[in-house]
N, C-alpha and C positions, 0 to 999 in steps of 0.2 A: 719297137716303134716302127710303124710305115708308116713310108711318105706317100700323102696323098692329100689329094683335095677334102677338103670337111663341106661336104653340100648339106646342110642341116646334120640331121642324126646317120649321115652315111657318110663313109670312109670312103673315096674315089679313086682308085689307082690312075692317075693323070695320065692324056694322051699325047699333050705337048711335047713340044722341046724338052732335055734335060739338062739339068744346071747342077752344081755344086755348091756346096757351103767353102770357107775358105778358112784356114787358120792365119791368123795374123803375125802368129811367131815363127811358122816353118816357112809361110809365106807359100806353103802347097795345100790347094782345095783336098777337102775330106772326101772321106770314102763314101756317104750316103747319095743317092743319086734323088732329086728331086724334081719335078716335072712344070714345066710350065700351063699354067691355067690357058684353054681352050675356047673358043668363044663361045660353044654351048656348054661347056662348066659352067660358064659365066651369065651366061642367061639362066640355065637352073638356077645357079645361086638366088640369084636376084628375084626372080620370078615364087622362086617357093619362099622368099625371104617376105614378098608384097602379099603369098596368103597366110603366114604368119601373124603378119599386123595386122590384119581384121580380127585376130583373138588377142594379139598382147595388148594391144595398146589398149583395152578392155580390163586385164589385170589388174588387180588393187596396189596400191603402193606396198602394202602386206607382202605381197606374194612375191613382188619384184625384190624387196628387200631379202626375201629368203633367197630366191635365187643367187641375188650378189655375193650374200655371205657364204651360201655354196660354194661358187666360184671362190672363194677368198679359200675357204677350207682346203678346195683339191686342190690347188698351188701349195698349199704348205705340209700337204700329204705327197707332195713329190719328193718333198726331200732335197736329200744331200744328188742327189741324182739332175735334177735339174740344174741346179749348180754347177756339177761340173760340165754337163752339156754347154750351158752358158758361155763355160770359161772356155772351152775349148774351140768355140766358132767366134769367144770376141777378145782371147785373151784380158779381159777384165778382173783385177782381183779378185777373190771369191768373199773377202769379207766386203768389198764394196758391193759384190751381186748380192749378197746376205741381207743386205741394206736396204737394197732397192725389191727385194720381194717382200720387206716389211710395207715400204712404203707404197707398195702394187695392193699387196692386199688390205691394206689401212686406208687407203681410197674408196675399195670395193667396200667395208665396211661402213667407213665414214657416210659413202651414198645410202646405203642402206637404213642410217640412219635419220640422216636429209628425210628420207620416203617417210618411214612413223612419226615423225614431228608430226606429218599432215596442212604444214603451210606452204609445201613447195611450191605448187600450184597458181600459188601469188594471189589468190582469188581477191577481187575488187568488187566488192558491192555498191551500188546509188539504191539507196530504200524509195519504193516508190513514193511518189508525191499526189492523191487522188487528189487536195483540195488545191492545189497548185493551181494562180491563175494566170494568164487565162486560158492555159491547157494542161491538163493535168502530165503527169511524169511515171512512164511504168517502172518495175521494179526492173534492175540494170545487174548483172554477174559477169564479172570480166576474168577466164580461167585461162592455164597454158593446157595447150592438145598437143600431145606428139604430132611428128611431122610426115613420119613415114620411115623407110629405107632407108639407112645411112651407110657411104660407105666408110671405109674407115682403112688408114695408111699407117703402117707402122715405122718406127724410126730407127736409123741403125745405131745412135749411139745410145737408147735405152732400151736393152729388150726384153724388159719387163715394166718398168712403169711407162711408157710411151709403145706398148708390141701391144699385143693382142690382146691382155685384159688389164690394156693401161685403162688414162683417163679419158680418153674419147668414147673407148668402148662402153667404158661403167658410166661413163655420163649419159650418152647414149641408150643403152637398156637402162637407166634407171628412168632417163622419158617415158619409156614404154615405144620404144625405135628398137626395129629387128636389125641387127649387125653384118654387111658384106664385109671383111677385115681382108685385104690384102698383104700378106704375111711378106716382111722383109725379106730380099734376099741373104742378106748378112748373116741372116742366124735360122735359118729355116729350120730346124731340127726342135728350136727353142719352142719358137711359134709352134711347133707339130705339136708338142707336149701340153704345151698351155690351151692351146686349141681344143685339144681332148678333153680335156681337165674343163672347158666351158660347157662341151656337150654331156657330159658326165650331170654336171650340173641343172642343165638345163631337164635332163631327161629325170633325174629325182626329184623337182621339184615343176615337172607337169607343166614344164612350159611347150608352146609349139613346136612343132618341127620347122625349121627354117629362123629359129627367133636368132639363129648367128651361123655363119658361114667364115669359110676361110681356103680363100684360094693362094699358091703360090705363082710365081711370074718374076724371071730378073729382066725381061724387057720393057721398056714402057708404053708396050702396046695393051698390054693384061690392063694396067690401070685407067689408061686410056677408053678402053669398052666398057671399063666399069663403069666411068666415072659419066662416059655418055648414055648409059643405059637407059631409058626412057622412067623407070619406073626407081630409080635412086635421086632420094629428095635434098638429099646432104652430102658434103661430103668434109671427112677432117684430115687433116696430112703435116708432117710435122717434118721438117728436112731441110734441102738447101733454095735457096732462089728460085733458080732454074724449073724445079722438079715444083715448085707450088703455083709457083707463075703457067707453069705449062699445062698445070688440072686446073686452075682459076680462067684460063683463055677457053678450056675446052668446056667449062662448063656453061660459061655466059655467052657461048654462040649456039646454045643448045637449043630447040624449039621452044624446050620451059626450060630458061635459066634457074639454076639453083644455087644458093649459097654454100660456095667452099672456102671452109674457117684451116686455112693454111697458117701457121708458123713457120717464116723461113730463114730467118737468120737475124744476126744482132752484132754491135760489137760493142755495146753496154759500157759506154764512157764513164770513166772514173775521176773525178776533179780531187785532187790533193791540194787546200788551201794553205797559204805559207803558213799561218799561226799551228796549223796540225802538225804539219812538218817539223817545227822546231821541235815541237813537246815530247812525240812520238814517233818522229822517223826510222827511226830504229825498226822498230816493232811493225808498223805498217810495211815497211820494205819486204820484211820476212809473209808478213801477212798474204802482201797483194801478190806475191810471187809465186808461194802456195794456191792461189785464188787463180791464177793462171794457167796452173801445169795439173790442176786437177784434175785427174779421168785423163791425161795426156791433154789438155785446154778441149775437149771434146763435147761441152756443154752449150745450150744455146745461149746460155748465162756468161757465158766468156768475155771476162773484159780486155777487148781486144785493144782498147785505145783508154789511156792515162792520160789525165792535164793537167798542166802543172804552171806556175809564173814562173818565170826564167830567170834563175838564181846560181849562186855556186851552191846555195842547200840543195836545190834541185837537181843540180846534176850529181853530185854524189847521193840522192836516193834513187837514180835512175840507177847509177852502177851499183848500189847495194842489192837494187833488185835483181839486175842483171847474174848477180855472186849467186841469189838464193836460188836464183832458177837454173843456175848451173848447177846447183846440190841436190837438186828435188827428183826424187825418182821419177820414171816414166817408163810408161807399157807402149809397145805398139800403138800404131791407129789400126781402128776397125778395118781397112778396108782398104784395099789398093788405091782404090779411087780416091778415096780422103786423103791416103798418102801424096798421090799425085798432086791433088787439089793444094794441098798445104805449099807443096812447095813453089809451085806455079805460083800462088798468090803471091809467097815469100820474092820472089825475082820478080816480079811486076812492082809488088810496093816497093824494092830496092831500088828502082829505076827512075822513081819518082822526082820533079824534082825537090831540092834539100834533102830527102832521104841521107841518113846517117847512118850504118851498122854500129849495133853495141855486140862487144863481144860477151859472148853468153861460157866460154871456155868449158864445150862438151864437146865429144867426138860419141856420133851417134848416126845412126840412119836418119831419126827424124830428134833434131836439136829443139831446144825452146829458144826462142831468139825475141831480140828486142830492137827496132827501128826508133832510133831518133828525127825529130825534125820540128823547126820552127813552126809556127801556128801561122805565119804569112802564108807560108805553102800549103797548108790543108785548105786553108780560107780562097784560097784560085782554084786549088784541085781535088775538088768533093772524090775521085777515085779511092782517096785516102780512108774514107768511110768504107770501103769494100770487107763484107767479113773474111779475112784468113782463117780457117775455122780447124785450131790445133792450138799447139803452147808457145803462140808469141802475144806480143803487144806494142803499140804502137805508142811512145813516147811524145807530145806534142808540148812545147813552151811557148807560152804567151810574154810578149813580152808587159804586159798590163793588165787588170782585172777587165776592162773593154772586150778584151781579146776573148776570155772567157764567156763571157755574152754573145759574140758572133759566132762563136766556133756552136754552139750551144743551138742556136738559130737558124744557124747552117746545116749542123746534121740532119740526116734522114729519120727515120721513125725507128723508134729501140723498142725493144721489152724491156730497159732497166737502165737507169742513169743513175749515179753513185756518187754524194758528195762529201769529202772527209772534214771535218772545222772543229774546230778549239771555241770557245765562247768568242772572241775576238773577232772568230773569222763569220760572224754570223751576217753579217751584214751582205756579206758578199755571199752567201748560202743563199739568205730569203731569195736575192733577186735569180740566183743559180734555179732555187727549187719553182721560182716563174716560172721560168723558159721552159726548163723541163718539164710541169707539168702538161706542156703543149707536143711533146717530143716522145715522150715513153708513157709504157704501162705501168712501173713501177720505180718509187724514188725511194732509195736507201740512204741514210745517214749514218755514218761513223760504220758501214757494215762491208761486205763485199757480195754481190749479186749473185755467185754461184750457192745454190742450195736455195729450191723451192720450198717453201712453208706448203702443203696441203691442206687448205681452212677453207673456210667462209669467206675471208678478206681478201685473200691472193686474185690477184692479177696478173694473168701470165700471158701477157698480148703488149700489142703496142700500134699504133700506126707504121701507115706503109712506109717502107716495106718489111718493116718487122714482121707484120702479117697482111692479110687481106681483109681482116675486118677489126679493128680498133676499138669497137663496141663491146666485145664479150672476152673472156678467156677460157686457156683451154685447162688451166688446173684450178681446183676448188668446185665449190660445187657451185656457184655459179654461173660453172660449166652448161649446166643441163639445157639453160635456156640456150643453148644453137640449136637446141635440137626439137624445140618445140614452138606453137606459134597461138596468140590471143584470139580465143573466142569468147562474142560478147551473145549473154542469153538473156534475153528481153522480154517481160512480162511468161517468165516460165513459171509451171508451177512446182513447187520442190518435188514432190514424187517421178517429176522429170529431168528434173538438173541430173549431169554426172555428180559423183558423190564426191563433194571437196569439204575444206574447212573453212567453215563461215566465221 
């Protein structure tokens, strides 16, 4: 493998800055030396990516479909070799990496077969009306058209289903959108391979040159030019606050503002009702505790905050939990910075007031811990909603079912709200699954938030500041419409329409 920029079908030995991949366990960067993207890398990119789209977006859903399932094939033609690459830039189990390149190339698949259906499209017809009076009605075609250039941000805690031929990308080319992918620093070696493994693809199956690019950059200046490029119509990014808020400002002060479909973080509130609690305490403690320290709490699915009414039941499932998450293995975090991040958030939330420490009884680098405190004080101090983004969670007790309604109304925008009930407790669920429907993209009952379904149905967004647009998501195929926009054909004649499913 060389490191190098991917500008279409060429291999670019980078002239940037050089950076490192890092291992998580030695806690010292790898040997491969990797280059930061250049501003004219970054204008080729984009530039040969905009004469691309005058041919792909042209492409039958046919052809797009083979492509993807290409791409699906050379990922699974890499083998056991990609794997350990993986493991060794994110210390990630390899039976969880094993997992997640099913679920990488079961997307690329899955789109691929969205495209043969033939309904993607959405096409809307009005049949004309000649004898209409008193003005007649031409015939009406309402179709989705790709957008153009999309860039596209990879994420460091998936780097395969959320890297380089996650779901943005395959959402993206199954539009008929040519791909800028700015490859994570976290795992650069990963992205090299996968990267290759698209152009491989792309080149058997006769698509353009330019139809995907892939630049490296661990400053946030690389993304930065990208994202302001004049000729990049989109952009997707999947990460923390900070880093989506800062391409969503750069992008709507641009001459042509363009929509960036950011995912930034969650802390996926979990309501435990008393009647649950009696029935099954036991078993949910073990549950939600697992649900917490899974991947190290490194999901954006992490439920960072639990509610509860304030009981003596309730505080012994709080310490039940606290036991199981003292038992539960845990990796590394990817990434110095998350290490950092983690803990910072941990001593800010302790400071709070009512903040309680539950003892978690681990002695580690980075412990799973759990934060008690009454629901008076979240209710004054929205900081409490802040994601800590690792294996804790925030304990909140109501002292009345009220309480659960304001905290409810109170929080900020989620990707996923969680309510646990017994038939008993249903009453106080309906008015729970109200609120929420106003608050998140996704309400789970009797379940736990981590682990994305890839379907039709999935919604994986939420209101701000879960992400920047609350309208769409970024897993399922649903996806695709960020990436494309409604054209209405009026009194056309078929031999001229583009070819959809009427």
């Amino acid at each position: 493998m060389v490191p190098s920029q991917i500008i279409g079908f060429r291999n670019v030995q980078g002239q940037g800055a050089t950076f490192y991949g890092y291992n998580p366990v030695t806690g010292k960067p790898l040997t491969t030396a990797f280059t930061e993207a250049t501003e004219q890398e970054i204008r080729e990119s984009v530039e040969l990516a905009q004469k691309a789209f005058t041919i792909y977006r042209k492409t039958t859903p046919a052809q797009r479909s083979l492509f993807l399932e290409a791409i699906a094939a050379n990922i699974e033609a890499l083998g056991d070799d990609l794997l350990g690459v993986i493991h060794e830039e994110t210390a990630l189990p390899v039976a969880r990496l094993t997992g997640e390149r099913s679920r990488t190339t079961g997307q690329l698949q899955l789109f691929a077969r969205l495209l043969r259906d033939g309904k993607w499209n959405q096409a809307i017809v009005d049949q004309a009306l000649p004898d209409r009076k008193p003005a007649p009605r031409p015939e009406m075609i309402q179709i989705q058209v790709p957008i153009g250039v999309v860039a596209v941000f990879g994420a460091s805690n998936f780097p395969l289903a959320f890297s380089v031929a996650g779901g943005d990308t395959t959402a993206a080319l199954a539009a008929g959108c040519p791909v800028v992918f700015k490859a994570h620093p976290a795992h650069p070696a990963t992205c090299q391979l996968v990267g290759n493994a698209i152009i491989k693809a792309a080149r058997d199956t006769r698509m353009p040159d330019g139809v995907f690019s892939m630049l490296h950059g661990f400053s946030h200046e690389t993304g930065g030019k990208l994202v302001t490029h004049p000729l990049i119509k989109a952009v997707a990014f999947t990460g923390s606050f900070k880093g989506g808020k800062a391409l969503y400002d750069l992008a709507v002060r641009r001459k042509e503002p363009i929509p960036v479909y950011a995912e930034m973080g969650s802390v996926n509130p979990v309501f435990f009702l008393p009647e649950a609690l009696k029935q099954r305490g036991e078993t949910l403690a073990i549950q939600f505790a697992q649900s917490v320290t899974l991947g190290s709490g490194q999901f954006c699915t992490n439920p960072g905050v639990f509610v509860l009414i304030n009981n003596e039941e309730s505080k012994s499932f709080i310490k039940k939990v606290a036991d199981a998450m003292s038992a539960s293995a845990l990796h590394p975090l990817l990434t110095k910075s998350i290490s950092e991040a983690y803990k910072s958030g941990l001593e800010k939330q302790k400071k709070l007031p009512g903040a309680r420490e539950v003892t978690t009884k681990r002695e580690m680098d980075i412990e799973p811990f759990i934060i008690s405190v009454p629901a008076k004080y979240v209710l004054q101090h929205p900081d409490y909603f802040e994601e800590v983004f690792g294996p804790s969670s925030l304990a909140v007790l109501a002292d009345h079912v009220e309480e659960l309604y304001q905290l409810t109304e109170m929080m900020p925008g989620q990707l996923t709200g969680t309510i646990h009930a017994a038939t008993e407790d249903y009453q106080t669920a309906k008015e729970l699954i109200d609120r929420l429907n106003q608050k998140v993209g996704r309400i789970i009952m009797n379940g736990f938030p981590t682990g994305v379904e890839v379907c039709h149905a999935m919604v994986h967004g939420g209101p701000y500041p879960a992400t920047t647009d609350s309208r769409v998501t970024s897993v399922g195929t649903t996806s695709i419409y960020r990436f494309t926009r409604p054209v209405c054909y009026q009194n056309m004649p078929s031999s001229l329409l583009p070819d959809i499913h009427r």
